[in-house]
VOGU-3710 file (C-alpha; in Angstrom, 3 decimals, decimal comma):
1> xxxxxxxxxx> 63,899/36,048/85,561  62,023/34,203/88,567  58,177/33,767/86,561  55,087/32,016/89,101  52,224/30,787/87,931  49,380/30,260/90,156  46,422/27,772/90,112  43,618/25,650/91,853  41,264/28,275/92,758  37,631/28,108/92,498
11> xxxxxxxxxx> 33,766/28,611/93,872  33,934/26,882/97,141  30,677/26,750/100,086  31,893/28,558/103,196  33,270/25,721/105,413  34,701/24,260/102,603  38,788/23,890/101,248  40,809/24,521/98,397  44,346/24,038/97,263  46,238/26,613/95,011
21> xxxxxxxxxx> 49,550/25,676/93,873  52,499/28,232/92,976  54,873/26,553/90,779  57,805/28,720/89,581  60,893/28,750/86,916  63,465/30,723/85,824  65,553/30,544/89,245  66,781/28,230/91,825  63,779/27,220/93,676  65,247/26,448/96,445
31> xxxxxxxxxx> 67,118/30,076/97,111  63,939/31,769/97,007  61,103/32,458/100,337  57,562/32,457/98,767  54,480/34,343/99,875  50,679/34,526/99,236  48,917/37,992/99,036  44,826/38,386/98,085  43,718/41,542/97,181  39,638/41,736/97,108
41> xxxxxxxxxx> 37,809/44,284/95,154  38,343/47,550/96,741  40,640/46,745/98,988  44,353/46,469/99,427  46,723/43,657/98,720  46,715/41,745/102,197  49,362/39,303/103,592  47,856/35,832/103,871  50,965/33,363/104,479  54,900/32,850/103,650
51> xxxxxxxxxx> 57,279/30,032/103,757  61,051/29,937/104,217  63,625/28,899/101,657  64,226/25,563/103,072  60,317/25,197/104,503  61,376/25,445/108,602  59,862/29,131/109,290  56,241/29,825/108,242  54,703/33,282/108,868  50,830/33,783/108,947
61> xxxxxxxxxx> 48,364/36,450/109,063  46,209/36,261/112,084  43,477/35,690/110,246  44,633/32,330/109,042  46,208/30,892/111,608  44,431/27,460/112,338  42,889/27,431/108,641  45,770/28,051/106,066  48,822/25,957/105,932  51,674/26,249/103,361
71> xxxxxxxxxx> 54,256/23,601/102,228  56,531/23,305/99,444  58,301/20,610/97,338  61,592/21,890/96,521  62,052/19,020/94,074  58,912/19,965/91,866  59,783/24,248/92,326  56,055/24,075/94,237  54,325/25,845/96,924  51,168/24,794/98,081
81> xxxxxxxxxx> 48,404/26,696/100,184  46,343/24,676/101,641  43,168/26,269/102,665  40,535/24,877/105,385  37,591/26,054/106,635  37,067/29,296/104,152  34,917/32,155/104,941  33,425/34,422/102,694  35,588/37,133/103,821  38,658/34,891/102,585
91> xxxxxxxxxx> 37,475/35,869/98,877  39,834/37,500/96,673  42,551/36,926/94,072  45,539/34,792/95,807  49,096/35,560/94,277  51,968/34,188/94,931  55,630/35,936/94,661  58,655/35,498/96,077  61,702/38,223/96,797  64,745/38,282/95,859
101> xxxxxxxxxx> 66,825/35,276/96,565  68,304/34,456/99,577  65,886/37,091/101,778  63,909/35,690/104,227  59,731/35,371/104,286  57,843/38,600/104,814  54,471/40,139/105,398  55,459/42,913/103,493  54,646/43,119/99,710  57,173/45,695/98,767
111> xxxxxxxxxx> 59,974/43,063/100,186  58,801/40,838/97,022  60,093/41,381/93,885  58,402/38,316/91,482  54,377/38,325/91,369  52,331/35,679/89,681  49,047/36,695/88,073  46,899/35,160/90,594  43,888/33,016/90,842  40,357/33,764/91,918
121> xxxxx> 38,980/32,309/94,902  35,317/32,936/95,840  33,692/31,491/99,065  29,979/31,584/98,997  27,850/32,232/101,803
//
C-alpha cells in the first residue's frame, strides 16, 4: 500500500513562495507518476501539476504555468512543488497522489488511486 504524506504549507503574502513536499512509502518510488490536486472550500478538486515516473514529462494546469514547478528525488521517494508568485486564488488544500504504478501523469483525479491528506496553503491578499 503506496501511503503520501504531504507538508510545507503555510500563510504566505500574495507574491510570495512556498514549497510542499510529497514524500511517499510503501511502493517503488520510482514506478509511480505523482500529481498535485487543491480543492478550495466550495469548490471542486482542481488539477494543479504532475510529474512523470522518471521526471522527463511534466503536465501543468494553465493556471500555473510560469509559477509552479515540480521535481522529484527518486533517491529520497520525494516530490517537490515549488510554488512562485502565489495569488490568493491559489488558496486551497494541496494533495498529492499518485496512480497506479507504471501509468503515466494525468490531469484527471479519478486516474489516481493513492491520496495524501493534504496541506493547507493560504495566500493573503
Amino acid at each position: 500500500q503506496v501511503q503520501l504524506v504531504e507538508s510545507g504549507g503555510g500563510l504566505v503574502q500574495a507574491g510570495g513562495s512556498l514549497r510542499l513536499s510529497c514524500a511517499t512509502s510503501g511502493g517503488t518510488f520510482s514506478s509511480f507518476a505523482i500529481g498535485w490536486f487543491r480543492q478550495a472550500p466550495g469548490k471542486e478538486r482542481e488539477f494543479v501539476i504532475a510529474i512523470s515516473r522518471r521526471g522527463s514529462t511534466t503536465v501543468y494546469a494553465d493556471s500555473v504555468k510560469g509559477r509552479f514547478t515540480i521535481s522529484r528525488d527518486n533517491a529520497k521517494n520525494t516530490v517537490y512543488l515549488q510554488m512562485n508568485s502565489l495569488k490568493p486564488d491559489d488558496t486551497g488544500v494541496y494533495l498529492c497522489a499518485a496512480p497506479s504504478a507504471r501509468k503515466g501523469a494525468s490531469r484527471t483525479a479519478k486516474d489516481y488511486d493513492y491520496w495524501g491528506q493534504g496541506t493547507q496553503v493560504t495566500v493573503s491578499s
